[in-house]
C-alpha positions in Angstrom: 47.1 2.1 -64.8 47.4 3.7 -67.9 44.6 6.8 -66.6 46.4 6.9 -63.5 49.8 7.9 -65.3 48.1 10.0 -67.9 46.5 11.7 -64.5 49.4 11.9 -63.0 51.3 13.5 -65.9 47.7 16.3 -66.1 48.5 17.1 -62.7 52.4 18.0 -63.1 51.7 20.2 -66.3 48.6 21.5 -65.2 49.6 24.5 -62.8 53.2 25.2 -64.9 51.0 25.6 -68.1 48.3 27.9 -66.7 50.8 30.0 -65.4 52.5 30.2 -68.5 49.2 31.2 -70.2 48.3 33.6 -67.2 52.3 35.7 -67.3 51.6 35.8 -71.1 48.3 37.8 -71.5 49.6 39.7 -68.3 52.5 40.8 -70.4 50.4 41.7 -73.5 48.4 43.5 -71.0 50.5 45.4 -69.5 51.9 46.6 -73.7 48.5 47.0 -74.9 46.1 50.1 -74.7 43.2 48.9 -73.4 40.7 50.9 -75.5 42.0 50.5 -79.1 44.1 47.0 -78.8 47.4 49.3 -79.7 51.1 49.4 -78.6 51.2 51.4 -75.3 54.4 53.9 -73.9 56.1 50.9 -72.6 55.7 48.6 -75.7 56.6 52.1 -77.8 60.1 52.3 -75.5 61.1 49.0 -76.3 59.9 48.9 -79.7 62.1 52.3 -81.0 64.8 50.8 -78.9 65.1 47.8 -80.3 64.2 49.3 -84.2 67.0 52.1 -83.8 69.4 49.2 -82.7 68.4 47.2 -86.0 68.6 50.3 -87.9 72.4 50.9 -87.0 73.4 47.3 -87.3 71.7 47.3 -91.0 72.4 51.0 -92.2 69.2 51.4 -92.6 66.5 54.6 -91.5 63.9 54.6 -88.8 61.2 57.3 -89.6 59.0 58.4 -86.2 55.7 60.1 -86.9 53.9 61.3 -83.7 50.4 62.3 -84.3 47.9 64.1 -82.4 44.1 64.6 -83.2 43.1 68.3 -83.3 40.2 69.5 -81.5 39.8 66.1 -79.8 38.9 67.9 -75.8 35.3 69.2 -77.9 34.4 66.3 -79.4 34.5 64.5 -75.9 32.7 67.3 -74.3 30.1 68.1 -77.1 29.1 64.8 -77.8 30.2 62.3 -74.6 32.8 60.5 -73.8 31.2 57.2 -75.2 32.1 58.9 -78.6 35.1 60.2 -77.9 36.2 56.3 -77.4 34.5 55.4 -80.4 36.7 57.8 -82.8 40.2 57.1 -80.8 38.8 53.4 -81.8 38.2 54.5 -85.4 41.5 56.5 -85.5 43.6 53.6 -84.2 42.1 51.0 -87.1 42.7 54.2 -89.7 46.5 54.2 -88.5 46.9 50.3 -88.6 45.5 50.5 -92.3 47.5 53.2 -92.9 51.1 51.6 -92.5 53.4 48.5 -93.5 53.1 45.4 -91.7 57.2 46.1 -90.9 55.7 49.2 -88.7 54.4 50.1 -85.4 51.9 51.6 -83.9 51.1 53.0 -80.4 49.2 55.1 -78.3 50.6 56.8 -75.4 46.9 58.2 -74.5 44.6 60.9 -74.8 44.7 61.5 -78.4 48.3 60.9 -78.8 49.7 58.5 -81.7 52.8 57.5 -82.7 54.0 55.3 -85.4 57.5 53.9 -86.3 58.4 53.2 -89.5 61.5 50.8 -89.9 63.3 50.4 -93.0 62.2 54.0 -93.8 63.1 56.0 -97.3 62.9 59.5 -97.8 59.5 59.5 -99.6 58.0 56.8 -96.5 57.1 59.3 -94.3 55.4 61.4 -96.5 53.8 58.4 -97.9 52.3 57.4 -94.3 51.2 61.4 -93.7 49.3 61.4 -96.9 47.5 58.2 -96.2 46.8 59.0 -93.0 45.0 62.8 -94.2 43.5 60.8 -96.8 42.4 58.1 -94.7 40.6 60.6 -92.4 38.8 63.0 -95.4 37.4 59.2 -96.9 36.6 58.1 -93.0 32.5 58.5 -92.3 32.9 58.0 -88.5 35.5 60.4 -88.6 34.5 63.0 -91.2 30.8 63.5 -89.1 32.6 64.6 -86.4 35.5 66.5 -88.6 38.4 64.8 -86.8 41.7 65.8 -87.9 45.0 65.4 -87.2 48.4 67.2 -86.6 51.4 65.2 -87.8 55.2 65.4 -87.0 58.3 63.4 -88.2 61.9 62.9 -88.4 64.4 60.2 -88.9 66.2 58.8 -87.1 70.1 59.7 -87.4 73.2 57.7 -86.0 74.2 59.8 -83.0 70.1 60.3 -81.7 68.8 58.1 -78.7 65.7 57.4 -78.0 65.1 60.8 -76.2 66.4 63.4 -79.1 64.9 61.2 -81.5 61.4 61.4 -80.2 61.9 64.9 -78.8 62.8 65.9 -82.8 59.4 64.0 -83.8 57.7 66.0 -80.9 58.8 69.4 -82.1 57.6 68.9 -85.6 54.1 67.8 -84.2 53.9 71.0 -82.0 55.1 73.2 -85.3 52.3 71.5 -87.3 49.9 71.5 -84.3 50.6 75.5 -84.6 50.1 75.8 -88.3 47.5 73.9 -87.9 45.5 76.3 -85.9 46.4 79.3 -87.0 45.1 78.3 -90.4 41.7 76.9 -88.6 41.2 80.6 -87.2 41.8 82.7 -90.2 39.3 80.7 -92.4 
């Protein structure tokens, strides 16, 4: 009698938990990149939302730092896609080393990064550059195939939104991305 309740009970919970378990890992799915297990766009949205609404309610900074890998179209089509993946897999590990546990990090595709820093100071960001540049000098994966990286970043102030906040970020990637090249052609 005893096996038939305990069956009984299996029975009830059985469907209600698997579809628990199933919505879950859609969820994380549907926030993760698929190729290097980081925060996608969507997750990044929420994520800066949420962190700029924490930041106001605790007078505290939010730093965004966008990040872009130079030169990343020749790598894919000099040596293959297959490597390709394997440095935006190298990269993404480099950026998750490279930050606090307090911080985020995403990748909106391509070769695009973004990081948010919460809690941020004034020296943070330039903290978080410097190991990331350092990181990718030190990197043997990454060195072969002379990855770098263009970096921009901002805080957030009390009257941005999402939008002008990242747009900010965005325009000091683009600035760098530009200095960035123009000292690559005059060496």
């Amino acid at each position: 009698r005893h096996y038939q309740n305990l069956e009984r009970i299996h029975q009830t919970l059985l469907y209600p938990l698997k579809n628990a378990l199933q919505y879950h890992q859609a969820m994380q799915l549907a926030m993760q990149d698929g190729l290097t297990g980081l925060g996608n766009r969507r997750y990044f949205d929420e994520q800066l939302n949420r962190a700029m609404h924490y930041a106001n309610r605790q007078h505290t900074k939010v730093g965004l730092v966008l990040g872009d890998l130079n030169k990343f179209k020749v790598i894919n089509d000099t040596f293959g896609h297959s490597v390709g993946d394997q440095v935006l897999k190298e990269f993404a590990n480099l950026l998750r080393q490279c930050i606090r546990d307090s911080d985020s990090v995403f990748r909106f595709g391509g070769d695009e990064f973004a990081l948010i820093v919460e809690s941020a100071t004034e020296d943070t960001l330039d903290i978080v550059k410097n190991r990331i540049n350092n990181a990718l000098k030190s990197n043997a994966l990454l060195a072969k195939y002379q990855v770098g990286c263009s970096l921009g970043a901002t805080f957030m102030n009390r009257a941005d939104n999402e939008l002008t906040l990242f747009e900010r970020a965005d325009n000091a990637l683009y600035r760098q991305k530009i200095n960035t090249s123009k000292n690559l052609t005059v060496v």
